[in-house]
C-alpha positions in Angstrom: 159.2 98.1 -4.8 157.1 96.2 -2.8 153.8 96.3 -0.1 155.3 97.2 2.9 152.7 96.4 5.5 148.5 94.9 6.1 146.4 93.0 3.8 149.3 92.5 0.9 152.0 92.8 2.8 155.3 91.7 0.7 153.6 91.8 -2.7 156.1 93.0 -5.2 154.8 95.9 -7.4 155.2 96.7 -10.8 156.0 100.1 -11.9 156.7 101.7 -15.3 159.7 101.5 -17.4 161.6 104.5 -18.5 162.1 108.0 -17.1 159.0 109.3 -16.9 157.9 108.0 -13.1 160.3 108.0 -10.2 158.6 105.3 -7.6 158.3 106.8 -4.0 161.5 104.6 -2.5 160.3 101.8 0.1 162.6 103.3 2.7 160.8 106.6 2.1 157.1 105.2 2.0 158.1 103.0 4.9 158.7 106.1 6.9 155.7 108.1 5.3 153.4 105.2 6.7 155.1 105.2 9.8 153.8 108.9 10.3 150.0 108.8 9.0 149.3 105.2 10.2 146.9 106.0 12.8 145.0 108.0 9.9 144.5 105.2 7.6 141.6 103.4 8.8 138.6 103.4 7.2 139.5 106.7 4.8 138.8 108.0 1.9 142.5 108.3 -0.3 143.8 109.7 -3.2 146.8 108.8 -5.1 147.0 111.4 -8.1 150.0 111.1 -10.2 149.7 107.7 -9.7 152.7 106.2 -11.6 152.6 102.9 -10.2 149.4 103.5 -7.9 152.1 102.4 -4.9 151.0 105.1 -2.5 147.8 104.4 -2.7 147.8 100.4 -2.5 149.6 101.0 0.5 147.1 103.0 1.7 144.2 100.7 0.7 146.7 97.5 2.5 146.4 99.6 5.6 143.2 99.8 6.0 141.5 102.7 3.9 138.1 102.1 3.0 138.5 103.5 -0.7 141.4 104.8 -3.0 141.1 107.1 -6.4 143.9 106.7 -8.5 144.5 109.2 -11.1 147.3 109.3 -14.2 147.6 110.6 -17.6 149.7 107.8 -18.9 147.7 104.7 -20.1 150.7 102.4 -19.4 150.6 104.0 -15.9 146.7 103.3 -15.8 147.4 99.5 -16.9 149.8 98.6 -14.4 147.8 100.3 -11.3 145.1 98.4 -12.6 147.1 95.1 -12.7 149.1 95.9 -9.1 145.5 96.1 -7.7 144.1 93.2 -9.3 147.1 90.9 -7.8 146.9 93.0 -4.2 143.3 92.0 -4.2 142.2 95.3 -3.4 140.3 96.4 -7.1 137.0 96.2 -5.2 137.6 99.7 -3.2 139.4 101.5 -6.0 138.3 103.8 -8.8 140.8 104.7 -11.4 141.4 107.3 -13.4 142.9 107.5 -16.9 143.3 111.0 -17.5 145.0 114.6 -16.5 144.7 115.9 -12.7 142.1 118.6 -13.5 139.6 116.1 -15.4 140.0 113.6 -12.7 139.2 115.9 -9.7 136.4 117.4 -11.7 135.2 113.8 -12.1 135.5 113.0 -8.4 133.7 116.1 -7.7 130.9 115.1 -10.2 130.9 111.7 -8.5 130.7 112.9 -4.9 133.5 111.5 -2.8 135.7 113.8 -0.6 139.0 112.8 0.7 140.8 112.3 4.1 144.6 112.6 2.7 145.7 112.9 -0.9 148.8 112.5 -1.9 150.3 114.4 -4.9 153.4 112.8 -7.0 154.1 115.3 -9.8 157.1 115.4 -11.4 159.9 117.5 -9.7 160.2 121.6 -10.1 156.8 121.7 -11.5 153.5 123.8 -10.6 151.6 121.1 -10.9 151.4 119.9 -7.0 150.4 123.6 -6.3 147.5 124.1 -9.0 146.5 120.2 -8.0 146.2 121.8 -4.3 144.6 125.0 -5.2 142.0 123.1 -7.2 141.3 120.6 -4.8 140.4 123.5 -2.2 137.9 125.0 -4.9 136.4 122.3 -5.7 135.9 121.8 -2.1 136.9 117.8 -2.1 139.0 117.6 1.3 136.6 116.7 4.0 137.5 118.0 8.0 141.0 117.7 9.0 141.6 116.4 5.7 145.2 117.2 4.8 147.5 117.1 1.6 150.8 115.1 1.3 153.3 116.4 -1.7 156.0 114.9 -2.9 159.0 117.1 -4.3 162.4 117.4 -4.9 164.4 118.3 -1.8 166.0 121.5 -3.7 162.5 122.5 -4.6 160.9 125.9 -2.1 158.3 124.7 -0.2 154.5 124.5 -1.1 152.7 127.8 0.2 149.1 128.1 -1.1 146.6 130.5 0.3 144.0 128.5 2.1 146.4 125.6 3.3 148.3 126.0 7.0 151.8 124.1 6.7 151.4 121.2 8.9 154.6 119.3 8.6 157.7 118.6 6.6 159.8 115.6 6.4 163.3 116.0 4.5 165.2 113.1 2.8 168.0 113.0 1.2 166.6 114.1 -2.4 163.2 114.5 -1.7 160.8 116.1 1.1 157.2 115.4 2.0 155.6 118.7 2.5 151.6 118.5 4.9 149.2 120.6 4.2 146.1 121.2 6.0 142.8 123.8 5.3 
């Protein structure tokens, strides 16, 4: 798993050991990049489930102005932390050691809004749907902000009240699912 493209291009990325985090596949985030590149620039991101915090290093590589990262898992929170200290790009991100709901409660608190957040829950869960739903009452999506979710490709897509379907991208085991308010 590496940096695919801008500032650390090429850098190789660490990720957790063991079962519990499934890395978005370079040939996949290659070809998610591909499709939000020109929305990148000077953004505000956010990477919840951040496993490895790849997703949103990217992001920050290409050009966003700021990233959240957000994860439960403390091993997860060290090696973000560590995979941004060697991109260089620790300066524009705040991370998060703790569940989704305290973490966008925290952002909330703290101000920010977002211009795409991506959502990396583990497969056949509710937890990309109540991480939506929250995110559109806490009202932390700012104008033609949208929502990228990651899920199983065997998993029925994402339809929350509030959110129009803007796009889906099928791969082999997995699908990106937009969503837009």
């Amino acid at each position: 798993m590496r940096v695919i493209s801008g500032s650390a291009r090429g850098l190789k990325l660490k990720a957790p050991e063991g079962m519990n985090t499934r890395p978005t596949t370079d040939r996949i985030k290659e070809s998610l990049f591909n499709i939000i590149v020109a929305d990148l620039y000077d953004i505000c991101f956010l990477d919840l489930f951040g496993g490895s915090g790849g997703i949103g290093i990217e992001a920050l590589s290409r050009g966003a102005r700021k990233a959240y990262f957000a994860d439960s898992s403390r091993k997860s929170i060290e090696i973000i932390n560590d995979n941004l200290k060697r991109a260089r790009l620790d300066d524009r991100a705040v991370v998060l050691n703790c569940d989704f709901r305290q973490a966008l409660n925290r952002i909330k608190a703290m101000g920010d809004k977002f211009d795409i957040v991506f959502l990396d829950p583990p497969y056949n869960t509710t937890l990309a749907a109540d991480a939506a739903k929250l995110i559109a009452q806490l009202g932390l999506m700012n104008e033609n902000g949208y929502i990228i979710a990651e899920q199983a490709a065997d998993e029925p897509l994402l339809e929350i009240e509030g959110y129009e379907l803007l796009r889906v991208k099928d791969y082999k085991t997995t699908k990106m699912t937009f969503l837009g308010i």
